[in-house]
C-alpha positions as CSV (number, residue, x, y, z in Angstrom):
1,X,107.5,60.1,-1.4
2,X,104.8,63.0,-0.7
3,X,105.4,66.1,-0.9
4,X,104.6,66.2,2.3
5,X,106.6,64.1,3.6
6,X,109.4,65.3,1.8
7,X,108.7,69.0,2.9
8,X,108.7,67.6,6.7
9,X,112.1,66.0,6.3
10,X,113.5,68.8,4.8
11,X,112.2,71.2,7.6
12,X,113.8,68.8,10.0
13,X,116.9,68.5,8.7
14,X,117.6,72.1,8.2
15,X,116.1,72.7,11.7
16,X,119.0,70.1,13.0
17,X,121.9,72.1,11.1
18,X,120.7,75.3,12.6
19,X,121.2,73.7,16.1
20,X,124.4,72.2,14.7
21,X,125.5,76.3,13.7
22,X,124.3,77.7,16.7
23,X,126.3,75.1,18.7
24,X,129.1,75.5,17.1
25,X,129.2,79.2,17.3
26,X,128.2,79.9,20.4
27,X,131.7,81.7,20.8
28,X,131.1,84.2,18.2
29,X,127.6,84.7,19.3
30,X,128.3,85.2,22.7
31,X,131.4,87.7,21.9
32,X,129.1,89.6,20.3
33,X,126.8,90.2,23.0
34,X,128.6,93.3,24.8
35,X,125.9,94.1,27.3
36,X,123.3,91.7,29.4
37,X,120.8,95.1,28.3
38,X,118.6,94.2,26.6
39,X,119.7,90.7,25.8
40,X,118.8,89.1,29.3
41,X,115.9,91.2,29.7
42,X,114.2,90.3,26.5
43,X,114.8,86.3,27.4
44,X,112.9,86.5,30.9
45,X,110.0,88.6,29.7
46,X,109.5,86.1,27.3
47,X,110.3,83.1,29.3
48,X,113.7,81.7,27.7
49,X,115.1,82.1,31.1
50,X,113.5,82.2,35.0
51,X,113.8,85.3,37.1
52,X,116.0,83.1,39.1
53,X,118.2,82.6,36.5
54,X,118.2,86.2,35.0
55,X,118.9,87.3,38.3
56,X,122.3,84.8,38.5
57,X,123.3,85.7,35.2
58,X,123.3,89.3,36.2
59,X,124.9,89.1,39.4
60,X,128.0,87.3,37.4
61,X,128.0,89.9,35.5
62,X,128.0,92.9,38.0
63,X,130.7,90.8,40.0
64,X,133.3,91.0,37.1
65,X,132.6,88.2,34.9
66,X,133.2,89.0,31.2
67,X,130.0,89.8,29.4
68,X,130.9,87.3,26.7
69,X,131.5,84.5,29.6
70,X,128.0,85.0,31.1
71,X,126.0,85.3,27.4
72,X,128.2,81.6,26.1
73,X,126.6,80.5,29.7
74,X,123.1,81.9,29.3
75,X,123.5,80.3,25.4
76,X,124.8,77.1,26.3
77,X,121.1,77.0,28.7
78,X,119.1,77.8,25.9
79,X,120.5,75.4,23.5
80,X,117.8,73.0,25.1
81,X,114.7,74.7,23.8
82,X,116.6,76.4,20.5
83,X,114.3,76.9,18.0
84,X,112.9,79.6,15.6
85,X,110.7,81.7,18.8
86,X,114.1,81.9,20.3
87,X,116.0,83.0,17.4
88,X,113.2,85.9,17.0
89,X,113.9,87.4,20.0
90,X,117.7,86.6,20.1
91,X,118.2,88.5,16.3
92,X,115.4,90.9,17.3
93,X,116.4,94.5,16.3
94,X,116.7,95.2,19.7
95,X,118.9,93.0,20.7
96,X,121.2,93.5,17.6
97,X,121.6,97.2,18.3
């Protein structure tokens, strides 16, 4: 086998167990997440999430809905486009102030 090709498998096998761990820690992820500031924010200017659904999640969360509740939610949506632009801006040093 190339290197190449070996080099490609290897990236996509340790890109599928990174979405394996962020799946299955979610929980932990989300718990962390104390505020939607600056963590919804940061995903809508960059186009994670709509305005429509920034403005959902934030409403949930101004009506009394734990924090942690709302971020597993928002997490759970981005799980479908996970991948290393969204970890950037999800482990920014913004967003793990």
């Amino acid at each position: 086998m190339s290197s190449f090709w070996y080099m490609k498998c290897c990236r996509r096998a340790s890109s599928k167990a990174l979405v394996t761990y962020f799946k299955e820690n979610k929980v932990e992820i989300a718990s962390a997440i104390t505020k939607p500031f600056p963590f919804l924010m940061s995903l809508r200017d960059r186009g994670f999430i709509s305005e429509q659904k920034y403005k959902l999640f934030q409403e949930r969360c101004e009506n009394l809905v734990p924090v942690n509740r709302v971020m597993y939610d928002v997490l759970s949506d981005l799980e479908k486009m996970f991948g290393q632009p969204l970890l950037r801006v999800m482990f920014s040093p913004t967003n793990l102030k």
